[in-house]
C-alpha positions in Angstrom: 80.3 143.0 -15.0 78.0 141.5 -12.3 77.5 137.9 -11.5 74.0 137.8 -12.9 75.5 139.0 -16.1 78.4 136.6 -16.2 75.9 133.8 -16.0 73.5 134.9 -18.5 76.1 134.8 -21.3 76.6 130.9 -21.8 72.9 130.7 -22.3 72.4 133.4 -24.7 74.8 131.6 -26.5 72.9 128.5 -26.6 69.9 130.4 -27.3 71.7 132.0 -30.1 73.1 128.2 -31.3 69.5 127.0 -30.9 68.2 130.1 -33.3 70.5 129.1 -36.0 70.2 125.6 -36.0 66.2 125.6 -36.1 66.6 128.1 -39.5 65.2 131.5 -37.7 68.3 133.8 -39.5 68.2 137.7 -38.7 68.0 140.4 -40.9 72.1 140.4 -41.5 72.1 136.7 -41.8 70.0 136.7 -44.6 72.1 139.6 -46.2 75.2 137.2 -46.0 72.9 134.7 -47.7 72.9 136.9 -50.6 76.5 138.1 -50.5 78.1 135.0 -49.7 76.6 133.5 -53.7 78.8 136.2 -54.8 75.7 138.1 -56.3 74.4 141.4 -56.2 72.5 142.2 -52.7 69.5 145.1 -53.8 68.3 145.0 -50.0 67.4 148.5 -49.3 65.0 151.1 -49.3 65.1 152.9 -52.9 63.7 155.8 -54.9 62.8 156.3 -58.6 65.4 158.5 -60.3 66.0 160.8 -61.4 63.4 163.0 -59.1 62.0 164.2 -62.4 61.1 161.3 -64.1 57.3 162.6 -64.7 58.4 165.0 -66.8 56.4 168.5 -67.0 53.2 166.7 -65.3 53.2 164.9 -62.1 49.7 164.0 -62.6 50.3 162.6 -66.6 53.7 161.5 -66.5 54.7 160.3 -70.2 54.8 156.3 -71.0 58.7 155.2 -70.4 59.1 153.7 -73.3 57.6 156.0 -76.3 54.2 155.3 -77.4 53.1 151.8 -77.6 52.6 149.8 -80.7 49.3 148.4 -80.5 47.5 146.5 -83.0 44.5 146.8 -84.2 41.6 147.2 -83.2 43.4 147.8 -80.0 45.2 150.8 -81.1 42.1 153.0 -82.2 40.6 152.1 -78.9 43.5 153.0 -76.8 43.4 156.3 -79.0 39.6 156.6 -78.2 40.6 155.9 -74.5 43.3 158.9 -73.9 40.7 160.8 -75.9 38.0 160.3 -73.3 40.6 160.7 -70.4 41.7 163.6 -71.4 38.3 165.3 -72.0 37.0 164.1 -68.6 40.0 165.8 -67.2 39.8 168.9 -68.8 35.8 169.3 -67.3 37.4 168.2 -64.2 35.5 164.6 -63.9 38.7 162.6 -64.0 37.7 158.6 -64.6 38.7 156.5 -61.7 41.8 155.1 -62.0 42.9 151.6 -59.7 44.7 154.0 -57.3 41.9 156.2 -56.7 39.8 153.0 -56.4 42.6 151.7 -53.7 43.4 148.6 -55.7 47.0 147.4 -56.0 48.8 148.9 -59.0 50.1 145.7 -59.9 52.8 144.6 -62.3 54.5 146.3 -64.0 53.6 149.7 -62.5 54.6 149.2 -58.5 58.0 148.8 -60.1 57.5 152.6 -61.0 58.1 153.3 -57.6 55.8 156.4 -57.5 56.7 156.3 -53.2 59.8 154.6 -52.2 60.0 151.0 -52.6 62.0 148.2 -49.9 63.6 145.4 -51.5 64.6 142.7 -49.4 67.0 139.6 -50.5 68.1 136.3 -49.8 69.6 133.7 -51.6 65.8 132.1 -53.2 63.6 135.2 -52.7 63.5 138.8 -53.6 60.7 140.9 -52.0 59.5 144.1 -52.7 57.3 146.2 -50.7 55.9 149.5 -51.9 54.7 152.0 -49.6 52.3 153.2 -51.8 49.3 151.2 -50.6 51.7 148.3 -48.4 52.2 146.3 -51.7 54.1 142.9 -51.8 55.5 141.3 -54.4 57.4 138.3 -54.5 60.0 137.3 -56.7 61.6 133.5 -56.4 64.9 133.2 -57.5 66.5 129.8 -58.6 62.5 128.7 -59.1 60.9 127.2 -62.5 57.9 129.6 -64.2 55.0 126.9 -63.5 52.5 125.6 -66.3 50.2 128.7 -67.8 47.2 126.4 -66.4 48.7 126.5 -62.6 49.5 130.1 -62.8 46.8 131.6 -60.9 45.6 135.3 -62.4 46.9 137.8 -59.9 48.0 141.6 -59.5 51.9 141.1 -59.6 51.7 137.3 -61.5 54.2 134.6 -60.6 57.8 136.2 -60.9 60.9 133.6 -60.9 64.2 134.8 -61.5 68.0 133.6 -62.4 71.1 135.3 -62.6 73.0 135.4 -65.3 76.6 136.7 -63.9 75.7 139.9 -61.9 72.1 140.9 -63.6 68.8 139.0 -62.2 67.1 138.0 -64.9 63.2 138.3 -63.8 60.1 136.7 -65.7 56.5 137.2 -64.7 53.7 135.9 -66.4 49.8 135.5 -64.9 49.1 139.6 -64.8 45.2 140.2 -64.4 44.1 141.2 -67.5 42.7 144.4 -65.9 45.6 145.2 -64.7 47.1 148.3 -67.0 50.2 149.8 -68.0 49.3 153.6 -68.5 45.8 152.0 -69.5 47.4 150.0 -72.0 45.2 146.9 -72.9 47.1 143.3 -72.4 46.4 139.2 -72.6 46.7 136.9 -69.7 49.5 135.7 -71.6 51.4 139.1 -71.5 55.3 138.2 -70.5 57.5 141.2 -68.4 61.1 140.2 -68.2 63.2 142.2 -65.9 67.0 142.7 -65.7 68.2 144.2 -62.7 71.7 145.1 -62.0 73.9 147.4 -59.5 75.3 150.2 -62.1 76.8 151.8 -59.1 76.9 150.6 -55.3 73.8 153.5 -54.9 72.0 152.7 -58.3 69.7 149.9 -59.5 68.9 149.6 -63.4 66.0 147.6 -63.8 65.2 147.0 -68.1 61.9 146.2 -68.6 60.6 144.5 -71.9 56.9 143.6 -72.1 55.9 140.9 -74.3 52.4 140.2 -75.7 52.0 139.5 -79.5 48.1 139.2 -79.4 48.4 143.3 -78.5 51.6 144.5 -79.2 53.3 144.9 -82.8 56.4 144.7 -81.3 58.0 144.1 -77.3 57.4 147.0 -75.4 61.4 148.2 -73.7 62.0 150.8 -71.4 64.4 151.5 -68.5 63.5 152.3 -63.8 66.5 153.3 -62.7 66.5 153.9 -58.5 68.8 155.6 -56.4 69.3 154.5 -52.7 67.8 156.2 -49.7 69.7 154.8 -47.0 67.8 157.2 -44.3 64.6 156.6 -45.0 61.8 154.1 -43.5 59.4 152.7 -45.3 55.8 153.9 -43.8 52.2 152.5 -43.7 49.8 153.9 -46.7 46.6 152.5 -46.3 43.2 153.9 -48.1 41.0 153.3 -45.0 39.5 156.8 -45.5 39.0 156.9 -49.1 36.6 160.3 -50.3 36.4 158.5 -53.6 33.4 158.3 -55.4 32.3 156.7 -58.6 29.4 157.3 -60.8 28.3 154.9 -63.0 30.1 156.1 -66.2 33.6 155.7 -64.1 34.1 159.8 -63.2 35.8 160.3 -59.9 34.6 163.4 -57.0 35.4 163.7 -54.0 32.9 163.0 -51.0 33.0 166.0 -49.2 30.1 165.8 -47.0 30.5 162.4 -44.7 26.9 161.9 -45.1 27.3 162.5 -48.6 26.6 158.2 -50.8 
């Protein structure tokens, strides 16, 4: 080892000292954060399974949990709806969905994980990022759900979260009314409670219950399950060159001529 070398190394340890003390952790130190409370640690990059979750149709997988029990007169026009959708299909004008339209898929459906989703963990905070359109949501662990009135409507809502022994317990509340479940109608008061849990050192379990008695006869339960992908990097989806185009009655076609309005 040269002199130059020798020299260096009692001031990369201050530098090092200095990092720590001023609250700048790395990425492993904020992995200990979560290990060291003696909880779960769900950083990592993870994919919905099993690979077939969407049944015999990619394009129309089936609701997770059943069909939903709406009430009326929300049921007969959800039934009117998947009508509709399914004859614009079939003439091949499919209505605009939010994805083809490039907006966030918001709560509950980026938990879907429809591309690979990164969770990253510390001991106050839980962030997800899907790659499917660079989505964030944040979840605060150890945090009180504000006031309805302070909860600002939003894609994901406010999510705060507490463990109970080795399952985070997750509530959000504040989902954007136009925000839908497999086109499912909701309130603004609509509550999603999460519990997430390690079944296996490779294997989340996330049990989802939606809540909303001014729509739903009863809460609305079904099961993600992901399975690590320890190789794989998260990438960069962006819809910067969307082809989209929507007529006035909703109906999606592709702009295939770019001076095509």
């Amino acid at each position: 080892m040269n002199a130059l070398r020798i020299a260096a190394l009692p001031m990369l340890g201050l530098t090092l000292l200095l990092m720590t003390a001023c609250g700048a952790p790395s990425h492993d130190a904020q992995q200990v954060l979560a290990s060291d409370s003696g909880k779960p640690d769900f950083t990592g990059t993870w994919d919905r399974y099993p690979e077939d979750w969407y049944g015999e149709d990619p394009d129309h997988p089936p609701p997770p949990g059943g069909p939903f029990d709406l009430k009326e007169p929300y049921a007969s026009q959800y039934a009117a709806l998947l009508k509709k959708l399914k004859a614009a299909d079939d003439a091949g004008t499919p209505i605009a969905s939010a994805s083809t339209r490039c907006l966030p898929e918001g709560m509950p459906t980026i938990m879907g994980a429809i591309y690979p989703i990164e969770i990253m963990q510390n001991a106050k905070q839980l962030v997800v990022l899907a790659e499917f359109l660079a989505q964030t949501r944040r979840v605060h662990i150890g945090s009180r759900m504000p006031a309805a009135e302070d909860i600002e409507p939003s894609y994901n809502g406010y999510s705060a979260a507490h463990w109970e022994g080795d399952t985070l317990v997750v509530e959000t509340r504040g989902v954007r009314p136009d925000v839908q479940f497999f086109n499912v109608p909701h309130s603004v008061n609509m509550k999603i409670t999460e519990r997430m849990r390690l079944i296996a050192p490779d294997m989340i379990e996330n049990k989802v219950v939606l809540d909303d008695p001014e729509y739903l006869n009863k809460p609305y339960s079904f099961t993600f399950q992901y399975n690590r992908k320890s190789d794989y990097q998260i990438g960069e989806y962006v819809c910067e060159n969307n082809q989209t185009k929507v007529d006035a009655e909703g109906k999606a076609s592709l702009i295939l001529d770019k001076n095509q309005k």
